[in-house]
C-alpha positions as CSV (number, residue, x, y, z in Angstrom):
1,X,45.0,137.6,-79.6
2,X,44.7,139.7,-77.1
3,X,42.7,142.5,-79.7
4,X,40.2,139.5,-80.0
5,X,39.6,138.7,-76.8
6,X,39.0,142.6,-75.9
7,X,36.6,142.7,-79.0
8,X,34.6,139.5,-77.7
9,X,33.9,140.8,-73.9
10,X,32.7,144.0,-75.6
11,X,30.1,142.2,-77.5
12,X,28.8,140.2,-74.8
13,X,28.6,143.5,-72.6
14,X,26.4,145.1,-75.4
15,X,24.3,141.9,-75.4
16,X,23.6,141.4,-71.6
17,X,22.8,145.4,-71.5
18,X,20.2,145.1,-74.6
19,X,18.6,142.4,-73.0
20,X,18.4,144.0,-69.6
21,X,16.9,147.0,-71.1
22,X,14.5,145.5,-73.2
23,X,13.2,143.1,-70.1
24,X,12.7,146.5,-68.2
25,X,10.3,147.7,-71.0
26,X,8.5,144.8,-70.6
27,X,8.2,144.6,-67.3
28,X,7.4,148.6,-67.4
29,X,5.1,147.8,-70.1
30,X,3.2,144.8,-68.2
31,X,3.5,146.7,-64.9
32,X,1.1,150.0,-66.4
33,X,-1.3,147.8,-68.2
34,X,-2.2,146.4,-64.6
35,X,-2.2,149.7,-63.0
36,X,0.0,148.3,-60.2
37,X,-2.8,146.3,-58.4
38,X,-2.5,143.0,-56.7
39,X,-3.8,140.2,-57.5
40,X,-6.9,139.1,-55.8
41,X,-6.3,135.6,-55.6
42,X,-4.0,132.8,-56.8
43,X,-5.5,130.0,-58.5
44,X,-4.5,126.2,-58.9
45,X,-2.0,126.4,-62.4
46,X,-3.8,123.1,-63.5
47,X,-7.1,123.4,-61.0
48,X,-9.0,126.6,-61.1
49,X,-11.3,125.2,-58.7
50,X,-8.4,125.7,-56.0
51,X,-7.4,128.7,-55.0
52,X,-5.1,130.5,-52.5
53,X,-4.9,134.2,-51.0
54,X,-1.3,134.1,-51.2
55,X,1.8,133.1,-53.5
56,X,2.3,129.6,-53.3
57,X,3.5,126.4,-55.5
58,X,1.6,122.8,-56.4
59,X,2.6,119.8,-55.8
60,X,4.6,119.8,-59.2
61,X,6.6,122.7,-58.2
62,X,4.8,124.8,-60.3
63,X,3.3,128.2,-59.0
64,X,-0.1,129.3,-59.0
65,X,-0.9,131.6,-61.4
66,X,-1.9,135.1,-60.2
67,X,-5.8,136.5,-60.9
68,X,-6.1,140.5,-61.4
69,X,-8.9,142.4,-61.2
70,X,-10.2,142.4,-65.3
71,X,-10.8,145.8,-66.6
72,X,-14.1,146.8,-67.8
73,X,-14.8,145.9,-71.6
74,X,-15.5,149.2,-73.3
75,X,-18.1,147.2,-76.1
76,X,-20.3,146.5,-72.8
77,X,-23.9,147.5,-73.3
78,X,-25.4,149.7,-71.0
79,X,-27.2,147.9,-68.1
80,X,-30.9,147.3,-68.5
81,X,-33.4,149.7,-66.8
82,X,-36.1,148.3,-64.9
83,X,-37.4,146.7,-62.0
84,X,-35.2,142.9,-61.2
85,X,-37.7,140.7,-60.8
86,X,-34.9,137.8,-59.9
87,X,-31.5,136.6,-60.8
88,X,-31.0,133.6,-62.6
89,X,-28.1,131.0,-62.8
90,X,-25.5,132.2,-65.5
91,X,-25.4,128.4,-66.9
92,X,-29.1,128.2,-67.2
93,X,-29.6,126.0,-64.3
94,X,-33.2,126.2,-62.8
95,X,-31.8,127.7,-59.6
96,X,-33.0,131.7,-58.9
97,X,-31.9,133.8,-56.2
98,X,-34.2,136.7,-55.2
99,X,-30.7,138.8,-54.1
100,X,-27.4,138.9,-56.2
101,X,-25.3,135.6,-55.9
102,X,-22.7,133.9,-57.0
103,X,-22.4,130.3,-58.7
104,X,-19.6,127.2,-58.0
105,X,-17.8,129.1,-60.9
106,X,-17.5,132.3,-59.4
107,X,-19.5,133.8,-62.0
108,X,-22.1,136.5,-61.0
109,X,-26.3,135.2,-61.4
110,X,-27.8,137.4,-64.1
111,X,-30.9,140.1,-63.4
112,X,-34.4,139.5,-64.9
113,X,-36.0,142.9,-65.4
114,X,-39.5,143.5,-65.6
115,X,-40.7,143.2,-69.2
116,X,-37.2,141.6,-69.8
117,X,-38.0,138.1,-70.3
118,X,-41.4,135.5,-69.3
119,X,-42.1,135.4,-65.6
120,X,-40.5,132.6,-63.9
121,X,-41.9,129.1,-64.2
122,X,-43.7,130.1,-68.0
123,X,-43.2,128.4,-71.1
124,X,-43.1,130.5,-73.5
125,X,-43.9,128.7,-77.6
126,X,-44.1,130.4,-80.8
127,X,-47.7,130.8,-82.1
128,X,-46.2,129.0,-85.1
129,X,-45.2,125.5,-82.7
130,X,-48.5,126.1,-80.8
131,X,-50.2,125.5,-84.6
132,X,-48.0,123.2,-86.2
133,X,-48.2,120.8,-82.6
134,X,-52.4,121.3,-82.6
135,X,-52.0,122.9,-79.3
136,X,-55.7,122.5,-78.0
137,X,-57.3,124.0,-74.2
138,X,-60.1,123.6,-72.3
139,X,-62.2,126.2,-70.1
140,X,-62.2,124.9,-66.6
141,X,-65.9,125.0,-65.5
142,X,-68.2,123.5,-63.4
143,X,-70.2,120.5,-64.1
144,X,-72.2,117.5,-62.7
145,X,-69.8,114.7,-62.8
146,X,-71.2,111.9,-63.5
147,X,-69.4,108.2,-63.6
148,X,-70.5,105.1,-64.8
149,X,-69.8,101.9,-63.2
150,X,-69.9,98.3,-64.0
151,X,-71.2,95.6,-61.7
152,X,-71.7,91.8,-62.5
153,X,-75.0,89.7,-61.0
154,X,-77.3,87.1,-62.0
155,X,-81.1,86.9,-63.0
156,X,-83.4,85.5,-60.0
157,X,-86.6,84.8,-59.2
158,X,-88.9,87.9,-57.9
159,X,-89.5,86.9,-54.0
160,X,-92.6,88.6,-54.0
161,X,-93.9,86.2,-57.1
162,X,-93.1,83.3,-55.7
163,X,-96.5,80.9,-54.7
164,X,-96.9,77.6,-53.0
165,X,-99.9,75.6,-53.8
166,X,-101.0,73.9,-50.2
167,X,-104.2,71.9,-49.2
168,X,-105.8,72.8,-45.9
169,X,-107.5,69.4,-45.2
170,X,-106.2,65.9,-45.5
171,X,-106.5,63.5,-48.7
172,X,-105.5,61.9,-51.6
173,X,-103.7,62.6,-55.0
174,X,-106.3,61.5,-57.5
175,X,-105.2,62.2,-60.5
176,X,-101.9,64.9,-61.6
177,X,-103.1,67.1,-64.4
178,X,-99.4,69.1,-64.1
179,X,-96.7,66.7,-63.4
180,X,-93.5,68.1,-64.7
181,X,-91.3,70.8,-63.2
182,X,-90.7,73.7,-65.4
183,X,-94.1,73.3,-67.0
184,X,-96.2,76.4,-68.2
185,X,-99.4,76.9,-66.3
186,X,-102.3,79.7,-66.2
187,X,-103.8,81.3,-63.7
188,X,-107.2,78.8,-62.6
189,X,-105.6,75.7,-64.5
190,X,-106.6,72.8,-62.6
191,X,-102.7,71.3,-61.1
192,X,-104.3,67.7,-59.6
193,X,-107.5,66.2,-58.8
194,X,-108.2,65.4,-55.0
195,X,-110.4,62.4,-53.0
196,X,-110.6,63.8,-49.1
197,X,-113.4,62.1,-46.7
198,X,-113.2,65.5,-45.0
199,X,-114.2,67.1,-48.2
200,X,-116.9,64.9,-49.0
201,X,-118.0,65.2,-44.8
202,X,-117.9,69.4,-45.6
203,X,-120.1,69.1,-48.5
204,X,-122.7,66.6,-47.2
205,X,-123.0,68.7,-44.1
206,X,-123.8,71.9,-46.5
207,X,-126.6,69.9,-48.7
208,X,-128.0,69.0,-45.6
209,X,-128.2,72.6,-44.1
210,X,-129.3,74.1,-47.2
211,X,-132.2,71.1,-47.2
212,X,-133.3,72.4,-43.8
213,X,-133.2,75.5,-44.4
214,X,-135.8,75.0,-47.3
215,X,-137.8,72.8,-45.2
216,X,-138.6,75.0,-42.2
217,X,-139.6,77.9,-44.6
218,X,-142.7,77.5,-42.6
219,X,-141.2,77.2,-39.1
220,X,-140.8,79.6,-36.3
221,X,-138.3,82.8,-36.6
222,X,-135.9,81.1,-34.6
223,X,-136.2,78.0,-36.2
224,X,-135.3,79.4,-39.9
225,X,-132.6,81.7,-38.5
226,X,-131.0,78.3,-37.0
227,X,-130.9,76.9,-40.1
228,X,-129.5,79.3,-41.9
229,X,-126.8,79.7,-39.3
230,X,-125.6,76.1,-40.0
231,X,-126.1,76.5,-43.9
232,X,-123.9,79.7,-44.1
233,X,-121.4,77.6,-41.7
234,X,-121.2,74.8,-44.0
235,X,-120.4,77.0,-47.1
236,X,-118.2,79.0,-45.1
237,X,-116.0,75.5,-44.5
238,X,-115.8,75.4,-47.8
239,X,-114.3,78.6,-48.5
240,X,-111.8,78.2,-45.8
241,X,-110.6,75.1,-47.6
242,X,-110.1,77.3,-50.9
243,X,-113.2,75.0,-52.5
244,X,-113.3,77.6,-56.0
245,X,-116.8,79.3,-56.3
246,X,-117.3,77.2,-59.6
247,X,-117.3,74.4,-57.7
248,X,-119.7,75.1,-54.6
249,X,-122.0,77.0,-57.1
250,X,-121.9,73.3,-59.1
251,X,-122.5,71.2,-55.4
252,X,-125.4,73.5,-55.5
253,X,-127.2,73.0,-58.4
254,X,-126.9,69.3,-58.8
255,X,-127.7,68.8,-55.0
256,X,-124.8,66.1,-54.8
257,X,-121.2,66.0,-53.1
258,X,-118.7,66.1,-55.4
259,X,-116.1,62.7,-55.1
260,X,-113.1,64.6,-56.2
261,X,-112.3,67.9,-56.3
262,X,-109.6,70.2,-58.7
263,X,-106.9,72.3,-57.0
264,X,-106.2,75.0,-59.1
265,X,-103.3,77.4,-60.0
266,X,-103.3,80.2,-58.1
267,X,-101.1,82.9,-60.9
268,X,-99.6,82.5,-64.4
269,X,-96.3,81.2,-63.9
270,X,-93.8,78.3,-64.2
271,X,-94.1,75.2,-61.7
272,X,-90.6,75.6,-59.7
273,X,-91.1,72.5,-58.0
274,X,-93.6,69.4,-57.5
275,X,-93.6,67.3,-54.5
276,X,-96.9,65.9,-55.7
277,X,-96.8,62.4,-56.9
278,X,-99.9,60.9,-58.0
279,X,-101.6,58.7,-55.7
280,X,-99.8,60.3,-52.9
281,X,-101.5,61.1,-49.3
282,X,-101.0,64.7,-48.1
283,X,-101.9,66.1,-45.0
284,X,-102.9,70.0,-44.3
285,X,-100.1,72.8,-45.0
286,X,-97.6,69.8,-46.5
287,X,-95.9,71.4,-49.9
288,X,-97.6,70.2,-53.6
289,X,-96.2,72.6,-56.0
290,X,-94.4,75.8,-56.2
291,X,-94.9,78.3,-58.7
292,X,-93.2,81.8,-59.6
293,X,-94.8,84.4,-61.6
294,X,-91.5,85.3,-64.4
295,X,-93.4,88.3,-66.2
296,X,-90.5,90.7,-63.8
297,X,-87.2,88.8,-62.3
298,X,-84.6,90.6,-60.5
299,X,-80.9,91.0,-61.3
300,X,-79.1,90.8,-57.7
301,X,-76.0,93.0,-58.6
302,X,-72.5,92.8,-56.4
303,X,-71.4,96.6,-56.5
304,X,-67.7,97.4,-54.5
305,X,-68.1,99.4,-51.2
306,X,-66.6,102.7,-52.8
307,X,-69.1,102.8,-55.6
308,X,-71.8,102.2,-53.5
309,X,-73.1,105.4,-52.3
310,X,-73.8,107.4,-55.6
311,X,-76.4,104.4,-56.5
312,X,-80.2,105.5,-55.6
313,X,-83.5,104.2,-55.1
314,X,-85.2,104.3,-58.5
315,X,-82.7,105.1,-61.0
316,X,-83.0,103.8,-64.3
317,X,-80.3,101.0,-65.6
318,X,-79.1,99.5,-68.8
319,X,-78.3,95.5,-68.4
320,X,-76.5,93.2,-70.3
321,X,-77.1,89.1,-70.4
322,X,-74.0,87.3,-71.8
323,X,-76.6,85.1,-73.3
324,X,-78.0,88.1,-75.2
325,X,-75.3,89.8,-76.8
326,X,-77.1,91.8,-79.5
327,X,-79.7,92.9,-76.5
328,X,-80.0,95.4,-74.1
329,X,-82.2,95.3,-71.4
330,X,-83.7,98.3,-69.5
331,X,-84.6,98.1,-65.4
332,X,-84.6,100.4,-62.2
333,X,-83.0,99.6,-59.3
334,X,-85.8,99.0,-56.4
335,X,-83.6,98.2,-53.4
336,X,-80.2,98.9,-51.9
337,X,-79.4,95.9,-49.6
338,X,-78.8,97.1,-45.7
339,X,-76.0,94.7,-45.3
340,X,-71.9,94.2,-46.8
341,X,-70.3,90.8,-47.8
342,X,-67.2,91.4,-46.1
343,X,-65.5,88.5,-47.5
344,X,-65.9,90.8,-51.2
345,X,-66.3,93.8,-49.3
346,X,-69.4,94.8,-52.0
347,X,-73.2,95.7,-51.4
348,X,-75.7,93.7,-53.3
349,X,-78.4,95.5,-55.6
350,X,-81.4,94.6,-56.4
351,X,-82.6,95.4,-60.1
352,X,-86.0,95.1,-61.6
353,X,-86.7,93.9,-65.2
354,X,-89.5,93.5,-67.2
355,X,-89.7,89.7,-68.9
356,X,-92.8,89.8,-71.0
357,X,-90.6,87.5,-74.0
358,X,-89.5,85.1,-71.3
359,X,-85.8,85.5,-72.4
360,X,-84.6,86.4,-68.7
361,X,-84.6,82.7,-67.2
362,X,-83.3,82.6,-63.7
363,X,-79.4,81.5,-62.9
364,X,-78.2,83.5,-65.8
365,X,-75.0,86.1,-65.8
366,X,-75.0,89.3,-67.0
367,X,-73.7,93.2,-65.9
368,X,-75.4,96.3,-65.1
369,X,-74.4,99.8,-66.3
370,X,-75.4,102.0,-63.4
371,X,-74.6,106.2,-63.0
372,X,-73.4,107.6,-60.1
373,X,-73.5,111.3,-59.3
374,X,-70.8,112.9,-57.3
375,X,-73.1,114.9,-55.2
376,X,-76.0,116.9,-56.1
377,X,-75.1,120.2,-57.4
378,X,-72.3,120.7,-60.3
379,X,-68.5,120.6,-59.0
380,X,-65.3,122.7,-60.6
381,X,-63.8,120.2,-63.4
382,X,-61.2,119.6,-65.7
383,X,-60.9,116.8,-68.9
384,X,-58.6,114.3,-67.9
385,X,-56.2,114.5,-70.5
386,X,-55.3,117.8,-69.0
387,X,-53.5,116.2,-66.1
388,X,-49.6,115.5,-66.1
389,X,-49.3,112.9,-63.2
390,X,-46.2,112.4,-61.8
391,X,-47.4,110.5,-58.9
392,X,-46.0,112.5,-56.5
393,X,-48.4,115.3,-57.5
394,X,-50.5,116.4,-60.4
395,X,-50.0,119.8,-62.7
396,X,-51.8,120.9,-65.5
397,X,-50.6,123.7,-68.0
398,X,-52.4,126.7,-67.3
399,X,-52.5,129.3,-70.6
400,X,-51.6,132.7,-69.3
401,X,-51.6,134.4,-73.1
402,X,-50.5,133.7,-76.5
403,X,-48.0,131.5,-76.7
404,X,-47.5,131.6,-73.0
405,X,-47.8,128.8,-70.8
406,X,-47.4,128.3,-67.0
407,X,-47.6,124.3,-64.6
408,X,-49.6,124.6,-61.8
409,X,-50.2,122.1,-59.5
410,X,-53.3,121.0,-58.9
411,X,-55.3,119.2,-55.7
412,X,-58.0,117.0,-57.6
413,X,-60.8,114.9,-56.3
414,X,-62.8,112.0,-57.7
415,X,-62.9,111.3,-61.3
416,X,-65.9,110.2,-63.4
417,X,-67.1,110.4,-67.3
418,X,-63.5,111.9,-68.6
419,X,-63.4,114.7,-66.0
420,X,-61.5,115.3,-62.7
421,X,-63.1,117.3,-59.7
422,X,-60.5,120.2,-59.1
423,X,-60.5,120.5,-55.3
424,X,-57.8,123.4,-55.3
425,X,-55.4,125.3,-58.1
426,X,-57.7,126.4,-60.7
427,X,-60.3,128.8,-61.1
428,X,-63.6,129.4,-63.1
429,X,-62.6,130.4,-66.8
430,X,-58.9,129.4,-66.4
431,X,-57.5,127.9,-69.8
432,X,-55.6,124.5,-69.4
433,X,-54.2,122.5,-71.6
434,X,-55.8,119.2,-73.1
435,X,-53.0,118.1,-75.1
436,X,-50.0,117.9,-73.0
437,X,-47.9,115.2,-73.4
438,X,-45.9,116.9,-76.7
439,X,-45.1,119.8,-74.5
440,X,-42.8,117.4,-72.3
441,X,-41.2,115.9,-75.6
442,X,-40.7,119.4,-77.4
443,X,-39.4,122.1,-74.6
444,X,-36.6,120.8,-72.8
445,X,-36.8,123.5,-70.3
446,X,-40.2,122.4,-68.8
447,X,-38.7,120.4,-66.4
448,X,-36.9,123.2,-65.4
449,X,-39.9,125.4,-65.0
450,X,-41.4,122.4,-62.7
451,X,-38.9,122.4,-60.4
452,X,-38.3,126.1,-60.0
453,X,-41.9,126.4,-59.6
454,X,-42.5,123.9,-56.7
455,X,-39.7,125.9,-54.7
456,X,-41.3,128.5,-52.1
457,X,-38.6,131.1,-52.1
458,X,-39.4,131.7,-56.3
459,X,-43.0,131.8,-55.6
460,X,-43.3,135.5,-54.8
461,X,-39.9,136.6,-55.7
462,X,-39.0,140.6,-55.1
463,X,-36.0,142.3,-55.6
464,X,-35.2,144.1,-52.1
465,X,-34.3,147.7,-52.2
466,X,-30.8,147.7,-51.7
467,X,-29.2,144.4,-52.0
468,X,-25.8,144.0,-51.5
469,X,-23.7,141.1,-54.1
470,X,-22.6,138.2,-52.1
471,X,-18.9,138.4,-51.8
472,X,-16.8,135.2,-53.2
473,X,-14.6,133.8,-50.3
474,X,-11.6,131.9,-51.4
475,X,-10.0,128.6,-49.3
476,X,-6.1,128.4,-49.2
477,X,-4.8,125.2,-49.9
């Protein structure tokens, strides 16, 4: 028993010492890979995120884990040669740095060299995508811009046409030879026949003077010049009165007053109105008919206060009558009005038409196509469809070389006819885009390229001379 017991606490001796030596290796072992360094930092066993400059435990009891220094891997390639243009985030993030940095991770930005990689803010697309997408540009250039606008108006009668048929002595309606409003009527077509005592008084008086005037052929000087005073005063009466030359040239061949006399039409026109009524009295100046010449009516056009000042004097017109589909109708515009409708806020325009068929009646609707001009001489421009609008700003793909594609933001001005006035951004000869909107579907990274470009410190990014890395602070928690 006592052999046994002797034999046992020698084996356990053996077993304590192997293990004590062999834990010493390791720790040896362990203790030589590191080199003997300390750690730089202890990190959070289940939260790398927290860390601590000392030897610490969580709240589980458990203790941070201790981070060494990491060797250098020997399969490393050899650093790139080159000017650093920038450093980029490690992750691919859109965030630069123009001096080394560090990210949230701890993890080093990487250099851009020259040559290395597309400047910042490019897109860069295989010539293969740039095919199989239909990738088309457009040379930026300068042009008249030219916009066409759309204003509504009706057809009205042309002031300056517009006749009304008065008597300049009292009488009586005879007889009405035109009697309905709307009527046709010809230039010297008799409109109603009058009976005036004044008119019959105007012509005796004449046949009388005219009688004397033969009868003292004989007379004195003074006596024939008399005469002929009052004749020539008689026929002048006459004319006054608007008594046609027909008519006196008649009185004076039969020698006898005429009972009633024809008022004629002064134009070709259309009888707008007719206050005459036959048997009616009338009295000098008082209304009988109306009558507007139609061979040219006016379109009176309401155009909106901001399209109002590239409209001129003169210009030529296209106009459409919703009563005329299948027609077009050419015109100029012959006056600007001086004055705004502020209850529409628009400027009324006055456009002339030509109405030899009749087919323009007065009252109806219809739309002119006028042209404006953005100035007088030819401004920078781009086609519309080259303009990403985010409505915050506007940016357009600018071509830098094959395959190679860079935003730029753009000031524009007005638009008109398909085209945008660049104000600033683009040059003459610059390449943009036309066809943008696959670009935004197909490279995710273009949003990316947006936003790093709109920052200021990536727009002229240099790599300082000597630059030292931004050194990673830890927080003990």
């Amino acid at each position: 028993m006592t052999r046994y017991l002797q034999f046992l606490l020698i084996l356990l001796l053996g077993l304590g010492l192997g293990f004590w030596v062999a834990h010493l290796d390791v720790t040896k072992t362990d203790s030589n890979t590191r080199g003997e360094k300390k750690p730089l930092y202890y990190r959070h066993p289940m939260n790398p995120q927290v860390t601590s400059t000392t030897p610490t435990k969580d709240e589980m009891g458990m203790d941070y884990v201790a981070v060494f220094a990491e060797p250098p891997a020997t399969a490393e390639p050899s650093p790139k040669s080159g000017k650093i243009l920038y450093y980029r985030h490690p992750m691919g993030a859109a965030d630069t740095s123009p001096v080394p940095k560090k990210d949230e991770m701890g993890m080093d930005y990487l250099p851009v060299y020259e040559g290395g990689q597309s400047p910042l803010g490019q897109i860069q697309i295989s010539p293969e995508k740039i095919q199989k997408l239909g990738v088309t540009t457009a040379t930026v250039s300068k042009r008249l811009l030219i916009r066409n606008i759309r204003a509504l108006g009706s057809i009205q009668v042309d002031e300056r046409r517009v006749h009304a048929v008065t008597s300049k002595f009292e009488g009586w309606i005879q007889r009405l030879t035109v009697n309905a409003t709307g009527q046709a009527v010809k230039r010297g077509q008799p409109l109603l026949e009058i009976y005036s005592p004044e008119l019959m008084t105007a012509q005796q008086e004449y046949l009388i003077a005219q009688e004397g005037q033969q009868a003292l052929q004989q007379a004195s000087t003074q006596a024939r010049d008399t005469a002929a005073r009052l004749a020539e005063n008689a026929l002048r009466r006459l004319h006054y009165w608007d008594i046609a030359t027909a008519q006196i040239r008649r009185l004076q061949s039969t020698g006898k007053p005429l009972e009633t006399l024809p008022l004629l039409s002064p134009v070709n026109g259309v009888v707008l109105e007719k206050p005459a009524v036959e048997g009616m009295r009338f009295m000098p100046g008082e209304l009988l008919f109306r009558i507007a010449d139609l061979s040219m009516v006016w379109l009176l056009a309401e155009v909106f206060e901001q399209d109002s000042a590239g409209i001129k004097p003169g210009q030529t017109v296209q106009v459409h009558i919703n009563a005329y589909p299948e027609k077009r109708f050419n015109g100029k515009v012959g006056f600007i009005y001086p004055t705004l409708a502020t209850e529409t806020r628009t400027v009324k325009v006055r456009v002339e038409l030509a109405n030899t068929d009749g087919l323009l009646k007065p009252g109806l609707y219809g739309s002119v196509t006028l042209a404006t001009q953005t100035g007088s001489d030819a401004r920078l421009a781009i086609p519309d469809s080259a303009v990403i609008d985010s409505g915050i700003r506007q940016v357009v793909l600018l071509q830098k070389g094959e395959g190679s594609f860079e935003p730029r933001t753009v000031k524009l001005g007005q638009k008109a006819d398909g085209y945008y006035e660049v104000l600033e951004g683009l040059a003459t000869g610059d390449e943009v885009v036309t066809r943008a909107l696959f670009l935004i579907d197909a490279e995710s990274n273009l949003k990316s390229a947006l936003d790093s470009f709109s920052k200021e410190a990536v727009t002229d990014v240099q790599a300082p001379a000597e630059a030292a890395p931004e050194q990673h602070q830890h927080e003990g928690h």
